[in-house]
C-alpha positions as CSV (number, residue, x, y, z in Angstrom):
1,X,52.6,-154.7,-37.1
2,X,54.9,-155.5,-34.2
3,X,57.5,-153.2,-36.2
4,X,55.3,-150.3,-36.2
5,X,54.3,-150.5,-33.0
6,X,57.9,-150.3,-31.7
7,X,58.4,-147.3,-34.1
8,X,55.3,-145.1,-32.4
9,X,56.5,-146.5,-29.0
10,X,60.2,-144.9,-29.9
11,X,58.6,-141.3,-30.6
12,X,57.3,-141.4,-27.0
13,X,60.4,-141.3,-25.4
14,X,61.3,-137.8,-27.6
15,X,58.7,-136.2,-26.4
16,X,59.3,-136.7,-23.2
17,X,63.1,-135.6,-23.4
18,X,62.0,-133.0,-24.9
19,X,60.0,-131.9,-21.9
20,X,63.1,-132.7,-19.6
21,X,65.4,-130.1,-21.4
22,X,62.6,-127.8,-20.6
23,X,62.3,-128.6,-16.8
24,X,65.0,-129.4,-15.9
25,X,67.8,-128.1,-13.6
26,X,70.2,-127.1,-15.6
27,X,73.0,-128.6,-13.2
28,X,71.1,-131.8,-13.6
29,X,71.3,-131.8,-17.3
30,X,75.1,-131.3,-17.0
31,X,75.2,-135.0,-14.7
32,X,73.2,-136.9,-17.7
33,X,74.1,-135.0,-20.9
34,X,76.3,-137.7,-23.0
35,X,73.2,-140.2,-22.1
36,X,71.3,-137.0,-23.4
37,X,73.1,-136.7,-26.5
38,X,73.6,-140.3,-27.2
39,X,69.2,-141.0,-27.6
40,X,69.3,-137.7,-29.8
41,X,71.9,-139.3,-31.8
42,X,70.2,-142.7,-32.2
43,X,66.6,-141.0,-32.6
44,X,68.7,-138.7,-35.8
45,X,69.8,-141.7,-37.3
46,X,66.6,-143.7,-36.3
47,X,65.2,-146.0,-39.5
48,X,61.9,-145.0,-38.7
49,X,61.9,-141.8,-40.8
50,X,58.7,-139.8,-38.5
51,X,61.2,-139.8,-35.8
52,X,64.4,-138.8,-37.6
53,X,62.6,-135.9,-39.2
54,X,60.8,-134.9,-35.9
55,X,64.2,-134.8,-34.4
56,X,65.5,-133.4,-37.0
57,X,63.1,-130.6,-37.4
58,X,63.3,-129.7,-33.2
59,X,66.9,-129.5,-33.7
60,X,66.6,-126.9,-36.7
61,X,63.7,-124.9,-34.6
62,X,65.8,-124.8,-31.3
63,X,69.4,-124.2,-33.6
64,X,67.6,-120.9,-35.8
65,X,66.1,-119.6,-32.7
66,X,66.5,-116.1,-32.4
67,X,66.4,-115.3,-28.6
68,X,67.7,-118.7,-26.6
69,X,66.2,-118.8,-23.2
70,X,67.8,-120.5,-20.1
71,X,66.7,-123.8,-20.9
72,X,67.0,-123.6,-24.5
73,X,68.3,-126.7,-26.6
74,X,70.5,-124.2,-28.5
75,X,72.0,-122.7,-25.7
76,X,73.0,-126.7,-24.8
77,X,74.1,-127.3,-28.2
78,X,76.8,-124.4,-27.7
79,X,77.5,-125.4,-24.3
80,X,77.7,-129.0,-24.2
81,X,79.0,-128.8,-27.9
82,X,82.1,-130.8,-26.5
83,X,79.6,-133.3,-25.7
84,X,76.9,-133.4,-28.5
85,X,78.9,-132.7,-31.6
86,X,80.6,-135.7,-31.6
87,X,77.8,-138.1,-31.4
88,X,75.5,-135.7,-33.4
89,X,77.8,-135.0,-36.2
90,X,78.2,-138.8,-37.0
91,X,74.4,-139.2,-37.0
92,X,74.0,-136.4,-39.9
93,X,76.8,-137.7,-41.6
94,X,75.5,-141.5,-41.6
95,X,71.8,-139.8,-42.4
96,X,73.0,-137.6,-45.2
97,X,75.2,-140.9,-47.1
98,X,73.0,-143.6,-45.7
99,X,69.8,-143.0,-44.8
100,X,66.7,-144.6,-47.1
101,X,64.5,-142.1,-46.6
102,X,65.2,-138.9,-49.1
103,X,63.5,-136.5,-46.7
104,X,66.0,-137.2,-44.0
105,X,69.0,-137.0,-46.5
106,X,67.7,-133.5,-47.6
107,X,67.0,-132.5,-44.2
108,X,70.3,-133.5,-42.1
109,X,72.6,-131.7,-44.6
110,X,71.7,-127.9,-43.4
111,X,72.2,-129.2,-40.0
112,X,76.0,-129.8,-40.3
């Protein structure tokens, strides 16, 4: 019990990151992106396979999105790729050799 608990309280913190990339200034961002991109990169490789794949499927949304807005995540990706792709990249890798859950295998290997 105590273990699940910890994994719904982990899904909390997405959501609200999620929000910030919406609200955000986008100078702001900029100040805190490698703290940014380091909880998207433990959230991907997360053991708790409802959060990897809810990363993993926000990622894949805001990546194949045809018209990227101001705030949009796939505009970041592209211009903070400097900063994500190293700590993402490692994530998908680890998730694609590593991870126990098939789901999150299948799903991280279109996102390299």
């Amino acid at each position: 019990y105590p273990l699940c608990a910890l994994a719904v309280s982990d899904e909390r913190p997405f959501d609200e990151l999620k929000e910030y990339v919406q609200l955000v200034d986008r100078e702001r961002f900029f100040e805190l992106s490698k703290e940014f991109w380091e909880l998207i990169g433990g959230a991907l490789s997360s053991h708790h396979f409802k959060l990897a794949e809810e990363v993993l499927d926000w990622l894949e949304q805001e990546s194949t999105q045809y018209i990227q807005t101001h705030f949009s995540m796939a505009s970041l990706l592209i211009t903070e790729r400097r900063e994500s792709y190293p700590i993402l990249l490692p994530a998908l890798f680890h998730n694609v050799k590593t991870h126990w859950h098939k789901t999150i295998r299948e799903k991280s290997t279109p996102n390299l």
